[in-house]
C-alpha positions in Angstrom: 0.1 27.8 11.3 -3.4 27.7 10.3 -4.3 25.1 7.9 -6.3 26.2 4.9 -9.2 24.0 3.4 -10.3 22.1 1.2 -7.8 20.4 -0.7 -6.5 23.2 -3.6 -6.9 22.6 -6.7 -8.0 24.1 -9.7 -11.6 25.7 -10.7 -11.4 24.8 -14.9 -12.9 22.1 -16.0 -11.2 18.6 -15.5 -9.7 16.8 -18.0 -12.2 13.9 -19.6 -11.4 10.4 -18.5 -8.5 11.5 -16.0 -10.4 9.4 -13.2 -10.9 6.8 -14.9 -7.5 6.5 -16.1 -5.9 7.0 -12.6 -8.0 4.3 -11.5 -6.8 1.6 -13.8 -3.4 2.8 -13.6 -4.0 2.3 -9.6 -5.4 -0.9 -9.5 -2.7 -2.6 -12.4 0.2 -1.2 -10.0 -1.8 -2.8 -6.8 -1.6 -6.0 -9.0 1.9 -6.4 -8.5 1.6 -7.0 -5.1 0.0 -10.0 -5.2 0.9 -11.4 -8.7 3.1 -14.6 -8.5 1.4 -15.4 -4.8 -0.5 -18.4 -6.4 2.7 -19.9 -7.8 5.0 -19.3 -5.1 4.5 -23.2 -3.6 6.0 -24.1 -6.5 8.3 -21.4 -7.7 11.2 -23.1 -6.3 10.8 -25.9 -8.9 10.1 -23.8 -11.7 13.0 -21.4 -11.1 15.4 -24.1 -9.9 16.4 -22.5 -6.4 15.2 -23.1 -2.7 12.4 -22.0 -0.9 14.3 -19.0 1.0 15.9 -17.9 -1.7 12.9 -17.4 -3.5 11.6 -15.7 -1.2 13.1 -12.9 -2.4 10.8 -12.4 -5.8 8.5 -10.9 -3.1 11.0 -9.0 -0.8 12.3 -7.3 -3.8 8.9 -5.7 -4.9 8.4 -4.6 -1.2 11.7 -3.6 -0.8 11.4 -1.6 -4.5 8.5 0.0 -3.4 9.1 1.3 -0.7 12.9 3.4 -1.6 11.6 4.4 -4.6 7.9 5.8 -3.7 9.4 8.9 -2.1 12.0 9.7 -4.4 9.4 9.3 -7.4 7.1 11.9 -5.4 9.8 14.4 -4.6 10.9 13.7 -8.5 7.4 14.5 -9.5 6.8 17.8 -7.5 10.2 18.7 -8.6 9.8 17.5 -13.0 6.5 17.0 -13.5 3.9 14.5 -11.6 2.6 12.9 -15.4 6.2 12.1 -16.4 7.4 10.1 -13.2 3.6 8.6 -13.6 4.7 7.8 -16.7 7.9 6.0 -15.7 6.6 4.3 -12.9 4.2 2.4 -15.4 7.7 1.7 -17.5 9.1 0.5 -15.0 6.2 -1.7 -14.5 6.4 -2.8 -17.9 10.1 -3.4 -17.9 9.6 -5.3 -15.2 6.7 -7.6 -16.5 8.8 -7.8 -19.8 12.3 -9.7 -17.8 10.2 -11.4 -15.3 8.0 -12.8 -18.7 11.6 -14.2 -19.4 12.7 -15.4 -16.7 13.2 -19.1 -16.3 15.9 -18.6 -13.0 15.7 -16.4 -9.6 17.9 -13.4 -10.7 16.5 -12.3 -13.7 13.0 -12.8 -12.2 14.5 -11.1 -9.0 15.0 -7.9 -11.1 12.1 -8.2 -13.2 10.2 -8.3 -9.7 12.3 -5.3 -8.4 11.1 -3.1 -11.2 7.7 -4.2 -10.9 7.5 -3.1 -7.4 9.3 0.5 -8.0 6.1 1.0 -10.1 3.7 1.3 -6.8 4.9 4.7 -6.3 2.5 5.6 -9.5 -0.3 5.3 -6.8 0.4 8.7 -5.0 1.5 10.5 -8.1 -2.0 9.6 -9.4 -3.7 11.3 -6.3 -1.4 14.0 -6.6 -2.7 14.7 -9.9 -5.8 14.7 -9.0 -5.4 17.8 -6.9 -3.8 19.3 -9.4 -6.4 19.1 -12.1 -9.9 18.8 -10.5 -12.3 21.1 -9.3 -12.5 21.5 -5.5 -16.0 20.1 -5.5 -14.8 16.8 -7.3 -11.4 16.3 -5.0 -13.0 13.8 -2.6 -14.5 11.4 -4.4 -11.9 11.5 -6.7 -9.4 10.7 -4.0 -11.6 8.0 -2.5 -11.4 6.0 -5.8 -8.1 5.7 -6.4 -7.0 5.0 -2.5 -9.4 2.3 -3.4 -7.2 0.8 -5.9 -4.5 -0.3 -3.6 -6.8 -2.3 -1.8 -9.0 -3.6 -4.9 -5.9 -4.3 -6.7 -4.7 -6.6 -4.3 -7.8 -8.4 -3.7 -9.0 -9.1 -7.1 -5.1 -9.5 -7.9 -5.5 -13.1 -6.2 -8.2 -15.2 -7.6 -7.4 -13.5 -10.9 -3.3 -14.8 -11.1 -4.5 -18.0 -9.6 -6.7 -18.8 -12.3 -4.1 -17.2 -14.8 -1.8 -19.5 -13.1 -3.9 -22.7 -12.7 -4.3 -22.7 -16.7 -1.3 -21.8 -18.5 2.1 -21.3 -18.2 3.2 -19.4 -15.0 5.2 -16.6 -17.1 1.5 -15.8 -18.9 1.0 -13.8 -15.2 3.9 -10.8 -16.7 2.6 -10.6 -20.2 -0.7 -9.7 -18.6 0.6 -7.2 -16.1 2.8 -5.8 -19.6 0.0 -5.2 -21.0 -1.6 -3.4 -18.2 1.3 -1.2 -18.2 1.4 -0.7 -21.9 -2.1 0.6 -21.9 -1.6 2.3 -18.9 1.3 4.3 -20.8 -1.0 5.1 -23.6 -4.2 6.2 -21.8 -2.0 8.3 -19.7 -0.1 9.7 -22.4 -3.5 10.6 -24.5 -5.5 12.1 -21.2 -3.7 13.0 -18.0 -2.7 16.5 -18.8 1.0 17.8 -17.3 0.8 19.7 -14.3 2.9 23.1 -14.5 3.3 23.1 -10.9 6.4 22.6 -9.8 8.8 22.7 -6.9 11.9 23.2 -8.9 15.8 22.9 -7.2 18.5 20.6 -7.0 17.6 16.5 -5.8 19.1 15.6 -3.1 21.0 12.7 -3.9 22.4 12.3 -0.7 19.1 12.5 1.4 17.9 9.6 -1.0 21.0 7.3 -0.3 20.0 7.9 3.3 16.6 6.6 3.2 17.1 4.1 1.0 19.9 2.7 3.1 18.3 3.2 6.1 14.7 1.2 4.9 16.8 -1.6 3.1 18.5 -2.0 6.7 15.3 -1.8 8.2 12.8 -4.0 5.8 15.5 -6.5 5.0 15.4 -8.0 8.9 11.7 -7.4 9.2 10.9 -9.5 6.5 13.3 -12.1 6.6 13.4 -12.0 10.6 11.7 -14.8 10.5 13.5 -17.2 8.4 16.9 -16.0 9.4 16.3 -15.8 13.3 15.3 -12.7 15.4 18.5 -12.7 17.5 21.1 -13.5 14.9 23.9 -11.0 14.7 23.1 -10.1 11.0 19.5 -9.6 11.8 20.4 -7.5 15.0 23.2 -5.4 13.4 21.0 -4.2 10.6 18.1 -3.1 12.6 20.5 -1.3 14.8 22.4 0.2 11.9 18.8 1.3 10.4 18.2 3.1 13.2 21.7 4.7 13.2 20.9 5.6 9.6 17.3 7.6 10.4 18.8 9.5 12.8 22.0 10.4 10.5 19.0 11.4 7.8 17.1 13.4 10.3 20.2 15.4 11.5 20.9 16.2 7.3 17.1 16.4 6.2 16.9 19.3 8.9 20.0 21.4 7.1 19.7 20.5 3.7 18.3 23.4 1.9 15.9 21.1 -0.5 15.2 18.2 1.8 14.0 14.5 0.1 11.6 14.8 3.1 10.9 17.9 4.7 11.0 16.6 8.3 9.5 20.0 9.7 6.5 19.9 7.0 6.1 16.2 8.3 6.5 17.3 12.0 2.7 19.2 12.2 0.4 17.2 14.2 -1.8 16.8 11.5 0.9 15.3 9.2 2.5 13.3 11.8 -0.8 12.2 13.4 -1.7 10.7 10.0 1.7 8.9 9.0 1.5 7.3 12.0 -2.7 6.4 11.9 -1.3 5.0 8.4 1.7 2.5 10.2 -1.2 1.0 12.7 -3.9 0.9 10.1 -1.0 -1.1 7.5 -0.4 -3.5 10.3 -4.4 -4.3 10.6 -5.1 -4.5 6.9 -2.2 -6.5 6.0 -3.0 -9.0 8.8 -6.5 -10.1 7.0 -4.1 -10.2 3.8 -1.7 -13.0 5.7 -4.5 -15.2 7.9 -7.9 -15.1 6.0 -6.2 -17.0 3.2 -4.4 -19.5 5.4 -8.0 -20.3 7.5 -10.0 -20.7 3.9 -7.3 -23.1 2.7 -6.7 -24.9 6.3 -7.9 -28.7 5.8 -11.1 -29.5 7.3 -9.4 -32.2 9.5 -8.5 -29.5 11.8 -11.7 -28.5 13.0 -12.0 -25.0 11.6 -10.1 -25.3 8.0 -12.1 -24.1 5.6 -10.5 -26.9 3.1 -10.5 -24.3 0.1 -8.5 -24.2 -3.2 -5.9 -20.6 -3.8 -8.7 -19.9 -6.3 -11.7 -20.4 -4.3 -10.0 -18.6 -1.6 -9.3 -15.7 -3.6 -13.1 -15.3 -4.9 -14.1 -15.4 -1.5 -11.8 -12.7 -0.3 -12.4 -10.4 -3.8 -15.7 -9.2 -2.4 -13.8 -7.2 -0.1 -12.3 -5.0 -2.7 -15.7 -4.6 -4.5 -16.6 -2.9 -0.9 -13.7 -0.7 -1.2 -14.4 0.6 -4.5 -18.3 0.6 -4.2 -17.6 2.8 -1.3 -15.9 5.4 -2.8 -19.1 7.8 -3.4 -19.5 7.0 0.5 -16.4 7.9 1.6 -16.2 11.4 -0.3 -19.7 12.4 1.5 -18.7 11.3 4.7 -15.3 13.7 4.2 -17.4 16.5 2.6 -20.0 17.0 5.7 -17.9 16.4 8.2 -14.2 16.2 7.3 -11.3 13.9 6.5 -10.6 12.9 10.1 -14.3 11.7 11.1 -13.8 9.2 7.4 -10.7 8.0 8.9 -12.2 7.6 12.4 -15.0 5.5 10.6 -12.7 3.2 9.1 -10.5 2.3 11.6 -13.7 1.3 13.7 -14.8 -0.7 10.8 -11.2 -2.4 11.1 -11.7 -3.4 14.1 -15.3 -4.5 14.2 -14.3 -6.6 11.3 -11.5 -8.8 13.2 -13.6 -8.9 15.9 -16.3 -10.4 13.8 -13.8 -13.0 13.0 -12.3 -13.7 16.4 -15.9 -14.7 17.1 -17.0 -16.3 13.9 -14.8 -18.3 11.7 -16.6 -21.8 11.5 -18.2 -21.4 8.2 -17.3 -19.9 4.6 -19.3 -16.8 4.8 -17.9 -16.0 8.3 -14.9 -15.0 6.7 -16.3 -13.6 3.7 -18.4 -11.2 5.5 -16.0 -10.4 8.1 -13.3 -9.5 5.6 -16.1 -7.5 3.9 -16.3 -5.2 6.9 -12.6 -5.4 7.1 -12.6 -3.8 3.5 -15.5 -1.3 4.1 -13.2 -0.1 6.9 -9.9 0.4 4.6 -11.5 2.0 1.6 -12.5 4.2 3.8 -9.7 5.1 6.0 -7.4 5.1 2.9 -9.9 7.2 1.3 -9.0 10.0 4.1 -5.2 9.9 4.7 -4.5 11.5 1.6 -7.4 14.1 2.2 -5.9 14.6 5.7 -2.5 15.2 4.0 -3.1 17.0 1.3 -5.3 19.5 3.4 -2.1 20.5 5.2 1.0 20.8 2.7 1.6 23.4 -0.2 0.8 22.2 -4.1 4.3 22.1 -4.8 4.9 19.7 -1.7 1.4 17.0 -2.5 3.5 14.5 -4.2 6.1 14.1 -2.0 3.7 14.7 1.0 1.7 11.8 -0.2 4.3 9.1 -1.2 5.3 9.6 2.3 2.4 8.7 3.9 1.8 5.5 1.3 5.8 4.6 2.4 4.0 4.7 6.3 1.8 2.5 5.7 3.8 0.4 3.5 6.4 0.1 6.6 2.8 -0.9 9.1 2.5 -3.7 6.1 5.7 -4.8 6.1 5.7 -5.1 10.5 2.6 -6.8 10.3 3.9 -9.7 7.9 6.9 -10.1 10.6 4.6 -10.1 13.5 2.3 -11.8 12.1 4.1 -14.5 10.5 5.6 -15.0 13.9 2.5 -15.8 15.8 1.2 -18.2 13.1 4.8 -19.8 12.8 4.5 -20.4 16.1 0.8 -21.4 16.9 0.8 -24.9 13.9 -0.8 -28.0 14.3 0.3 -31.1 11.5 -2.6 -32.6 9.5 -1.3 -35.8 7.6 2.2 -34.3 6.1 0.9 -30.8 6.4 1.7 -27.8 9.1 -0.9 -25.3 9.5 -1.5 -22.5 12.1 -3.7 -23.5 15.3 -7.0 -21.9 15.3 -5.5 -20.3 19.0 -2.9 -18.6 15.7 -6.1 -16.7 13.7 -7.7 -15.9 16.9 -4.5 -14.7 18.3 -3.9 -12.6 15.1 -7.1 -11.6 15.0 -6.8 -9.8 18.5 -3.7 -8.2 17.4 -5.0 -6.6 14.2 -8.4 -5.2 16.6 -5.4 -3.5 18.9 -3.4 -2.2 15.6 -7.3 -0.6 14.9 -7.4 0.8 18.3 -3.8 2.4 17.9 -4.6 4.1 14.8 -7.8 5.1 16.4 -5.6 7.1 19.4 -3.5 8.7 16.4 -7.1 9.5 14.9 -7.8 11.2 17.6 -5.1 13.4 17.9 -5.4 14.8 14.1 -6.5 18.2 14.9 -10.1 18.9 13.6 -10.6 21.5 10.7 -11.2 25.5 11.2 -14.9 26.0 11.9 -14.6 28.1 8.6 -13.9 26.8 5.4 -11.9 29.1 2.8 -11.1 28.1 -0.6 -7.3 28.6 -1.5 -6.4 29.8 -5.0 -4.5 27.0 -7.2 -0.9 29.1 -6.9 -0.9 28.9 -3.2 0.6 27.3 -0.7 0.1 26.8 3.1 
């Protein structure tokens, strides 16, 4: 079937602000990701519990995130993409509120689960945006707030570790409250409700599958580490993950309103994309796990940078200035010559930027320029995987289309910290009573990262290109 472009949306004028809004609503979810990762060297003392166990403060909010982001898109095509936007920043709230509590691992465990069901906001927001724009305005529009997910986590850093480094640790969840309470209210006073809807029954059952099925899968992949690759419980619940997918495929495919409609998701373009998204995860979320460790390594080693969590995080926040500044970029890039060539662009830029650092990483602004590029690359590549999908599925399907494709890369994130993890675990050199990764560790993951870039390259180049004529689709059609 023909795919019809550009994006549909609507020709009145946009609502004032709606951008803007989106934006912060974006980045103040993004936060989450990276809000307690100054204090988690000494969360274990300030919670009371051991240093696996607390682990889990951050598994939850991945784990959160990535059940609920489908089931708040399909909930938003279905009631209304403003209202689950609108939850998903309570949620957030909620969250910040019992975590702001919290003085042990459970309640700061739930708080943290909460907080992470909020990243689905993130795709709603683009969804609106189709919605409610004018054609003209779409790309741009859509480059910004993809931007968030990467600025958020980047500024995220420095900012909680200087919230962190001067008062009390629990001052990090009245901040992010706030941000959600003003969220809720800017939202509430100018993001219009969309009265497009894909109304029907929700199918309950297709949602226990999935979230079953990425519980069984994330749980290992994350804690694979820690609990041992071939230990039965880590080998039985990646086995009964994969039993679990296929038992949701085989239902998805006779279910008469699918969580996921599996032959929506099965066009090239769609599936080329969700899998560009897994490889291009895996290399951003690599210069998330090593740049960090190399700024902070001490200068004994050789290549240690010998910086503070603070210091570190300045020098890494350029990188999401990049992603934001190239926003305007990004939407002329996908205007002249289409979605596909942006996301081709920033995969190269991916690449080029790890290989900057496999050969330069001896001084401070190695690193900071290299993870500059890094970021040029994923502002714009995230910039185009929601162009790419939303050029290809009906209005009534965007939102659920979308938080798809941000659960694809959120699965490339969560393989990358595994891998990752492993080839630093495994690469360490002891300086005094510290253990730190050999510089043989960075360059190795480094190397890995560039082939991740390559991958999504090949997927890239599989995405068929657009019809060599452009018509504009009314705002009650579909594909």
């Amino acid at each position: 079937m023909a795919v019809e472009t550009p994006i549909p949306t609507r020709e009145q004028p946009a609502p004032s602000g709606i951008v803007a809004v989106l934006a912060m609503c974006g980045i103040s979810v993004a936060l989450m990701q990276t809000l307690i990762v100054p204090i988690l060297p000494r969360l274990p003392l300030l919670v009371n519990a051991s240093p696996e166990n607390t682990s889990w403060a951050v598994t939850a909010t991945l784990l959160a995130g990535a059940v609920v982001t489908p089931i708040s898109g399909r909930l938003g095509d279905m009631f209304g993409k403003r209202r689950m936007l609108l939850v998903s920043l309570g949620m957030m709230v909620l969250g910040s509120a019992v975590c702001a509590m919290a003085n042990t691992l459970l309640p700061l465990v739930i708080g943290r689960t909460l907080q992470g069901a909020a990243v689905g906001a993130i795709p709603l927001g683009i969804a609106i945006l189709r919605d409610e724009l004018p054609a003209k305005r779409v790309p741009g529009a859509m480059a910004t707030i993809s931007a968030t997910m990467g600025v958020g986590g980047a500024i995220g850093l420095p900012l909680a570790a200087l919230v962190a480094q001067l008062t009390d640790w629990h001052m990090l969840f009245v901040a992010s409250l706030v941000l959600g309470a003003v969220g809720i209210a800017a939202v509430w006073k100018f993001v219009p409700e969309s009265p497009r809807r894909n109304p029907g029954r929700f199918d309950f059952l297709g949602a226990g599958l999935l979230s079953a099925a990425l519980i069984l899968l994330l749980v290992p992949v994350t804690k694979g580490n820690s609990w041992g690759w071939a230990e039965p419980a880590t080998l039985a619940m990646l086995g009964g993950a994969l039993l679990v997918f296929l038992g949701f495929g085989w239902y998805e495919l006779r279910v008469d309103r699918p969580l996921v409609d599996l032959r929506l998701s099965a066009r090239r373009p769609i599936l080329m994309t969700n899998l560009a998204s897994i490889a291009l995860g895996f290399a951003m979320y690599a210069n998330v796990l090593a740049f960090p460790q190399l700024l902070m390594a001490p200068p004994e080693t050789g290549y240690g940078l010998g910086q503070t969590m603070v210091a570190a995080g300045m020098a890494l926040a350029p990188s999401g200035l990049v992603m934001m500044a190239l926003s305007p970029v990004s939407a002329r890039i996908t205007t002249t010559f289409g979605p596909r060539v942006t996301l081709a662009c920033g995969v190269v830029f991916v690449g080029a930027g790890y290989l900057t650092a496999y050969l330069l990483h001896r001084e401070l602004w190695h690193i900071i320029a290299a993870s500059m590029v890094i970021g040029a690359g994923v502002g714009l590549a995230y910039a185009a995987m929601p162009a790419l999908i939303m050029s290809s599925v009906p209005l009534h399907e965007s939102a659920a289309a979308n938080s798809l494709n941000t659960l694809m890369r959120s699965i490339g994130t969560s393989t990358a910290a595994a891998v990752i993890g492993v080839v630093l675990a495994a690469m360490t050199v002891q300086v005094g009573d510290a253990v730190v990764p050999e510089l043989s560790g960075f360059r190795t993951t480094f190397l890995i990262a560039a082939l991740a870039s390559v991958v999504a390259l090949v997927f890239t180049a599989f995405i068929p290109p657009p019809p060599p004529r452009v018509r504009e689709v009314g705002p009650a059609r579909g594909v």
